[in-house]
C-alpha positions in Angstrom: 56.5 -151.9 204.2 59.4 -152.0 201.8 60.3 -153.3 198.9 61.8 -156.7 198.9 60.2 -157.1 202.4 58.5 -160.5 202.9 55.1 -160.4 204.5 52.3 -162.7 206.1 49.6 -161.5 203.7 45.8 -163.4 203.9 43.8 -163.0 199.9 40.2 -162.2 200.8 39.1 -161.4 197.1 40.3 -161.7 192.9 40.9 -158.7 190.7 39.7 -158.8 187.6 43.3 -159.6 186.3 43.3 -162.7 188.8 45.4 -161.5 191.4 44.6 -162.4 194.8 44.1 -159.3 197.0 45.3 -158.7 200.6 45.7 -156.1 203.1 48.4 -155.2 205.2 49.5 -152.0 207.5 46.5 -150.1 205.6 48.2 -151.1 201.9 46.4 -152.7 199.6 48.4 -155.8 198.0 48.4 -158.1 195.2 49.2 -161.7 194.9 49.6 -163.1 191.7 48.8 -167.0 192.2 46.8 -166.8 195.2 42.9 -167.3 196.1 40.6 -166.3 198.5 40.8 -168.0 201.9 44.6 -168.6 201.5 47.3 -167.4 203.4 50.9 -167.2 202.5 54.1 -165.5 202.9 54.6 -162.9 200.3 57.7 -161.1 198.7 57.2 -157.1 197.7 58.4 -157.1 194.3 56.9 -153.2 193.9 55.4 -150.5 195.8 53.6 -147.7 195.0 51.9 -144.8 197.3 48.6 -147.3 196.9 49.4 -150.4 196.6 52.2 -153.1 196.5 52.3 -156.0 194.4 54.2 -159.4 195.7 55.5 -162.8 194.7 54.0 -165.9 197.1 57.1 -167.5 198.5 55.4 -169.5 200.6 51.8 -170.8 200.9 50.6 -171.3 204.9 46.6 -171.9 204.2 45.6 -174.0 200.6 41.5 -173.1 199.7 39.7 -176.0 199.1 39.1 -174.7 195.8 42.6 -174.8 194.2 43.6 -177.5 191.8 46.6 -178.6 190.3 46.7 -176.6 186.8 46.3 -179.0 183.8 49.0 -177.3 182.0 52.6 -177.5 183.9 53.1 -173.6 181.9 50.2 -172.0 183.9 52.0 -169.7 185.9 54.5 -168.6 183.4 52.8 -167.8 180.0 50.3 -165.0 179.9 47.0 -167.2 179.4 45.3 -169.0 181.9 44.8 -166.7 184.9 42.6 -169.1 186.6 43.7 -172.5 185.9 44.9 -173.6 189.3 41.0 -172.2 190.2 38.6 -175.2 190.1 36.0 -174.2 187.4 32.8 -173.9 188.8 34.4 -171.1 190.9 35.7 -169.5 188.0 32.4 -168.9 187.0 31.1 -167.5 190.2 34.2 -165.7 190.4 33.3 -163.7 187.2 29.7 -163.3 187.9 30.8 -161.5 190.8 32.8 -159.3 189.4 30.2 -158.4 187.0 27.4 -157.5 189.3 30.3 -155.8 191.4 31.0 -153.9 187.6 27.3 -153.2 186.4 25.4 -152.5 189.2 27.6 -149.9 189.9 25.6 -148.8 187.0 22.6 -149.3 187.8 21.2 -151.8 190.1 18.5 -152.5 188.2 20.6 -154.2 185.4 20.1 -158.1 186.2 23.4 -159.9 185.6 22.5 -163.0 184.7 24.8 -166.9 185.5 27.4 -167.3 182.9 26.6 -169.8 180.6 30.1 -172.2 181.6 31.5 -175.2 179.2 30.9 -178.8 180.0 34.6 -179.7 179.3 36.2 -176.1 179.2 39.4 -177.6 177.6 40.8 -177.8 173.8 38.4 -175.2 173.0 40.0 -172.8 170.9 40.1 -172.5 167.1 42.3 -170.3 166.8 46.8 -169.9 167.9 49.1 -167.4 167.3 52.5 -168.8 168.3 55.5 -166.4 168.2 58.6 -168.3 166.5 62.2 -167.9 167.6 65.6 -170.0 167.4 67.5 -170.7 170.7 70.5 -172.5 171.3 70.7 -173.7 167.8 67.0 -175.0 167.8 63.2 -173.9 166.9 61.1 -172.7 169.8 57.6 -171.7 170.0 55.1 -170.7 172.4 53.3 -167.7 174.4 54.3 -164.6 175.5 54.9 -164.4 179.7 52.7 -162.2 181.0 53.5 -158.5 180.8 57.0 -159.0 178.8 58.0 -160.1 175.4 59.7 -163.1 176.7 58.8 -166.2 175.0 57.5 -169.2 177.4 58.5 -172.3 175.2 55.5 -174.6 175.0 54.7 -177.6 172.6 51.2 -178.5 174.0 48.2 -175.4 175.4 45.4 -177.5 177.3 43.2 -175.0 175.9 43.8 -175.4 172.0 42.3 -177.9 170.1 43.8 -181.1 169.9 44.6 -180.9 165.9 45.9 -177.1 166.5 48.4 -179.0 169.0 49.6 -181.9 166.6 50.4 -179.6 163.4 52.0 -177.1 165.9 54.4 -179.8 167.5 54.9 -181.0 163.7 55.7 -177.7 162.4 58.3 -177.1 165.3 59.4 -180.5 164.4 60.4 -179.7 160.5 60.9 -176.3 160.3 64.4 -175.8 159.4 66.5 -172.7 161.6 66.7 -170.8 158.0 62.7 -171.1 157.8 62.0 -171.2 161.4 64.4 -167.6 161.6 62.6 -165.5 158.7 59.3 -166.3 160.6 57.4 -164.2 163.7 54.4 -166.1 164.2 53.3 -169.5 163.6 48.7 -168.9 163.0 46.7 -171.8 162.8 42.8 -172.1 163.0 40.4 -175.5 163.2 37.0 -176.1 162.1 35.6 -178.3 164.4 32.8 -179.1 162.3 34.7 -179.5 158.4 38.0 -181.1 160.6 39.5 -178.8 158.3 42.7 -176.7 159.3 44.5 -173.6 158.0 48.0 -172.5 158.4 49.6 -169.5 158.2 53.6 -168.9 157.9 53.9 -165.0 159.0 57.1 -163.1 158.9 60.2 -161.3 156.6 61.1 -164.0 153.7 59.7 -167.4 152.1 62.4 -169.9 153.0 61.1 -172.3 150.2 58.1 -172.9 152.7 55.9 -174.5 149.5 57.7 -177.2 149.3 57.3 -177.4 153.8 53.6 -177.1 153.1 53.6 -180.1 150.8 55.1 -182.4 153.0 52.7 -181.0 155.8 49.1 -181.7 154.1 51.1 -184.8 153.0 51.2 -186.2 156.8 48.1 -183.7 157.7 45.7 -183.7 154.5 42.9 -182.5 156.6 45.2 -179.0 156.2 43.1 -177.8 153.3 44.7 -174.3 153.4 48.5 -173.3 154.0 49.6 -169.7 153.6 52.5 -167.1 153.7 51.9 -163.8 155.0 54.9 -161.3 154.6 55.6 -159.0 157.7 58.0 -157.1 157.5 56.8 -154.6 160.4 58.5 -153.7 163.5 55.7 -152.8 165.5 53.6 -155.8 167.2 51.0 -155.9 164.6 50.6 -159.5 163.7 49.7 -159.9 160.3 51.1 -158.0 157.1 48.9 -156.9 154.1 50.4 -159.1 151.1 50.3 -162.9 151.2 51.0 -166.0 149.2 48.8 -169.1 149.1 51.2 -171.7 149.5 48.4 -174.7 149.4 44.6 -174.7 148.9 43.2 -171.4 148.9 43.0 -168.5 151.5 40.2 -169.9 153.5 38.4 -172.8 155.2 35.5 -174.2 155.4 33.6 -173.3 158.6 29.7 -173.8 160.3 28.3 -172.3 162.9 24.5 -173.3 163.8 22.9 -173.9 160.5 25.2 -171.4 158.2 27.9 -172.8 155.9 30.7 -170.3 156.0 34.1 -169.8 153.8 36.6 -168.2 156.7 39.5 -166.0 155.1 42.4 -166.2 157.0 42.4 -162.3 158.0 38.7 -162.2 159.1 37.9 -162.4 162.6 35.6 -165.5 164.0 35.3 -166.3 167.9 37.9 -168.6 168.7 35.4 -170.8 170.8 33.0 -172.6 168.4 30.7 -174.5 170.6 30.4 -171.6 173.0 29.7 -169.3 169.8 26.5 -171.3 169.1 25.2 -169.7 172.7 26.4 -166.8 172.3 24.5 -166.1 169.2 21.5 -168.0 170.1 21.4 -166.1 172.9 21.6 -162.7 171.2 19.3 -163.5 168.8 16.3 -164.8 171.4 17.3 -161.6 173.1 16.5 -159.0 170.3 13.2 -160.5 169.8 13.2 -160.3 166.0 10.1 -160.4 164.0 9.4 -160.0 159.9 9.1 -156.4 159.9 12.6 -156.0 161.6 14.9 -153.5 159.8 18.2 -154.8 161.5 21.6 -153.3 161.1 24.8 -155.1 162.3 28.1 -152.9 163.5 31.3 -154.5 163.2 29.6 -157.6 161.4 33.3 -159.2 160.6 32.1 -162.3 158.6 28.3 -161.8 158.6 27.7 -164.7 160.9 25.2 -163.0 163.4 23.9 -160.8 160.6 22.9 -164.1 158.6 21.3 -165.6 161.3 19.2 -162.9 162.5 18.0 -162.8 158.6 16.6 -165.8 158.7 14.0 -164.3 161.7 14.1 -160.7 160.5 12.6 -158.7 157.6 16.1 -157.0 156.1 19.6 -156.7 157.7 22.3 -154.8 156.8 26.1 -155.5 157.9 29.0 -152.6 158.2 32.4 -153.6 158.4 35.4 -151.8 157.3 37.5 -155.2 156.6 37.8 -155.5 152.7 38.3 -159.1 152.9 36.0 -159.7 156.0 32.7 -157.9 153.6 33.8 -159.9 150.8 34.3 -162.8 153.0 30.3 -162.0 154.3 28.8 -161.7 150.8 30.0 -165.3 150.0 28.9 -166.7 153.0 25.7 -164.9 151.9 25.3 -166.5 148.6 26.8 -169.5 150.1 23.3 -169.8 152.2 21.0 -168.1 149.9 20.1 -165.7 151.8 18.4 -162.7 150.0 17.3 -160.3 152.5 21.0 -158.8 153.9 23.8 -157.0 152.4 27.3 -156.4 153.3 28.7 -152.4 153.4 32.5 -151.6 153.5 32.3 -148.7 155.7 33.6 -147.2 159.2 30.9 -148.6 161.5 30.5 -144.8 163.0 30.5 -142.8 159.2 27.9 -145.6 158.3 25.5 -144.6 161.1 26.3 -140.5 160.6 24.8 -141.4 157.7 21.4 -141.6 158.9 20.1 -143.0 155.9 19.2 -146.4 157.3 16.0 -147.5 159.3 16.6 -149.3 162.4 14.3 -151.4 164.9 17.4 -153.5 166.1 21.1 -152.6 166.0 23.3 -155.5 166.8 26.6 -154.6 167.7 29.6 -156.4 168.0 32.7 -153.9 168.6 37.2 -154.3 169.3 38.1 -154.7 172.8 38.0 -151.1 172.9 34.6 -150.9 172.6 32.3 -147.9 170.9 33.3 -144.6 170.7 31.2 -141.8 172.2 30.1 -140.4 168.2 29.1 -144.1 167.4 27.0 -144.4 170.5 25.3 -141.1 169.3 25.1 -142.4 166.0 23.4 -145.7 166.9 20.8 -143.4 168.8 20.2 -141.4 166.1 18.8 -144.4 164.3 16.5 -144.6 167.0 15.8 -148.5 167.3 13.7 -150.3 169.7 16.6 -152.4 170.8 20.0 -152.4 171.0 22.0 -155.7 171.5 25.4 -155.3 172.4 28.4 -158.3 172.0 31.3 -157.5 174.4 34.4 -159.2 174.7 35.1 -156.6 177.5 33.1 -156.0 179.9 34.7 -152.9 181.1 34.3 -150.9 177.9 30.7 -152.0 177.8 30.4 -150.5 181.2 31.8 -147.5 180.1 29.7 -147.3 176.5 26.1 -148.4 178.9 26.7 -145.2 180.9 26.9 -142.9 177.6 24.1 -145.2 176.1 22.0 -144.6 179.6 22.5 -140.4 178.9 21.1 -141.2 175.2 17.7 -142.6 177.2 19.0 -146.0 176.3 18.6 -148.7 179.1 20.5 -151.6 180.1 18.0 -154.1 181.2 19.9 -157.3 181.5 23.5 -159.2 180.6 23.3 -162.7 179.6 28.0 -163.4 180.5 28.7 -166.5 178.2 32.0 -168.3 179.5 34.2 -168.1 175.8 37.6 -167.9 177.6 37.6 -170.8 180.5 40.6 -170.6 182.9 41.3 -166.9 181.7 39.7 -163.9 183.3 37.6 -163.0 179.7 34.1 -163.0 179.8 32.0 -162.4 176.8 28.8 -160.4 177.2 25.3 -160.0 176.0 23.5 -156.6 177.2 20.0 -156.2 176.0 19.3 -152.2 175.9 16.0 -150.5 175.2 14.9 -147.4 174.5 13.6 -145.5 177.6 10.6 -143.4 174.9 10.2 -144.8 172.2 8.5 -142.7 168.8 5.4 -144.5 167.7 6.6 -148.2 166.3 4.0 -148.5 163.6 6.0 -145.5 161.8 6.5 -145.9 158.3 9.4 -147.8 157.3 12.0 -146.4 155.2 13.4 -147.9 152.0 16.6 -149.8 151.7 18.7 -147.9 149.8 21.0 -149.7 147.1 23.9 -151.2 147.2 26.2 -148.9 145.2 24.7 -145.9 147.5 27.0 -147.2 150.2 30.2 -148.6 148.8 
């Protein structure tokens, strides 16, 4: 097999990137656009001494479980993996590969069904839309898979509706001065207030106030318009000094019973109706009770944090966003809640610490998961139960292995579907300590506030 060569090739399983694979001649090949059961001719765009990866030309066999992709861009931006995959089988097709992941682990973990949407579509809360001018007019839209090259889109089947209307209006009346100073167009939804933020990132303020007027003018549910400078020239998104151009740097948010002010900068999962599982979830699943001292890594906005206080005896959040702990302690006086506090710390210098009782640690970490110190940190604390938020299930795999050396068990993973017709998969993983000190032990004192800022 050579490059360029054009082969019958028939998909017998998914990566986790959503690449159909084949075999041929011994080689193992990948097949973007292809599903299991399918067979099709096959163009060798690359070869390596282990695998190949090829372009369908041609599709011989169709599996009954392909659909015709909602969006006409599914195949060209770098979103929806799975789209042309009918959704029921996305789900099984990400349970499998996370029993195929974690019992690799241990078999004794029990991978439990993904919890899947009712209408996985306009889900999102949440776009980032990379600005550029081309051929003398305003484009936006995604990044193509793998490449900086913009894919021009004015509609994503799965942003919200509202995100999609102010994002078509903005292309609309920006003007190629404006529109050429920007990077990225952010805007995030409340579902529940209706209300919407925008955010103008990039090098200069092209007289964007008087843009922002005439938007909340058409819009007025935009309660909060923004400039962020960026004058960076890596691919970091958002700058450190901003402008409020309208309103004020946040929006009004819910999520279960909690009444939350979201700044701009902090992070919030950009599913809102899957977020109420998710949390429910993790909350029934580290068993809280009134004599639960909890501590929350990573605890962004406090959500989590201020939910379990409402079941547990005293919760602490660590998060080393400024604006994100600021942004928790309103929420907290937002919903009276007295038994929590927010620390602006390094999740892993907090825990070094060992100043802090634990029975629960909830953690919530990056994409890149824990680091092998804060997994020996969170041990340290000794809680009865650790309950672990993943946005990436292999770097929980790794971080369950080092947990499993600490005498730290896996014992089950609750997969809630945030990401439909992508390959993401959030995570739940309930972990327990294999011998446990004696529970009654005497419970430390919660040391003050100015101790840990």
């Amino acid at each position: 097999m050579k490059k360029n060569d054009e082969i019958e090739l028939v998909c017998t399983d998914l990566s986790d990137q959503g690449f159909g694979i084949g075999h041929h001649e011994g080689m193992t090949v990948f097949a973007d656009n292809l599903l299991p059961g399918e067979k099709a001719r096959v163009k060798v765009i690359k070869l390596s001494k282990t695998y190949a990866i090829g372009k369908v030309v041609e599709r011989l066999i169709t599996s009954k479980d392909r659909i015709e992709p909602a969006c006409a861009q599914a195949n060209r931006c770098g979103g929806c993996a799975l789209m042309h995959l009918k959704y029921d089988r996305q789900l099984d097709y990400k349970e499998k590969q996370l029993k195929d992941l974690f019992h690799a682990i241990s078999p004794e973990i029990e991978v439990l069904k993904p919890l899947g949407m009712a209408v996985p579509y306009h889900y999102r809360n949440k776009a980032q839309f990379p600005v550029r001018i081309q051929n003398g007019k305003v484009e936006g839209g995604f990044y193509r898979a793998r490449s900086n090259d913009i894919v021009p889109v004015r509609e994503c089947m799965i942003q919200s509706e509202k995100i999609n209307e102010i994002y078509q209006w903005l292309l609309d009346h920006l003007s190629l001065d404006q529109a050429g100073s920007l990077r990225h167009l952010l805007l995030r939804e409340s579902k529940k207030t209706s209300q919407v933020q925008v955010v103008f990132i990039g090098e200069k303020n092209h007289n964007l106030k008087s843009l922002a007027h005439k938007l909340v003018h058409d819009h007025p549910e935009v309660a909060s318009v923004i400039f962020n400078l960026n004058q960076r020239k890596d691919n970091v998104i958002l700058g450190d000094q901003y402008e409020v151009l309208y309103g004020q740097d946040y929006i009004a948010e819910k999520c279960l019973d909690l009444d939350i002010q979201l700044h701009f900068k902090s992070f919030f999962q950009i599913n809102p109706q899957q977020m109420e599982v998710l949390y429910s979830k993790a909350l029934e699943m580290a068993d809280l009770n009134k004599d639960d001292q909890v501590i929350e890594l990573y605890s962004g906005t406090g959500t989590i944090g201020l939910l379990a206080a409402r079941k547990a005896g005293y919760v602490t959040g660590v998060e080393i966003v400024p604006e994100a702990v600021a942004n928790a302690r309103v929420n907290q006086q937002l919903n009276g809640i007295e038994n929590a506090r927010f620390v602006c710390m390094d999740a892993s210098e907090f825990a070094a610490k060992k100043e802090n009782q634990a029975d629960v640690v909830l953690v919530d970490p990056p994409r890149k998961g824990m680091t092998r110190q804060g997994i020996e940190d969170i041990c340290a604390l000794e809680p009865k139960r650790v309950v672990y938020i993943s946005c990436n299930p292999r770097t929980l795999a790794r971080d369950l292995k080092e947990f499993a050396s600490r005498d730290y068990q896996c014992l089950k993973i609750q997969p809630v579907d945030m990401f439909a017709h992508t390959t993401g998969m959030e995570c739940i993983a309930l972990l327990v300590r294999k011998n446990p000190v004696q529970d009654d032990r005497q419970k430390e004192s919660v040391p003050a506030d100015n101790q840990l800022h």
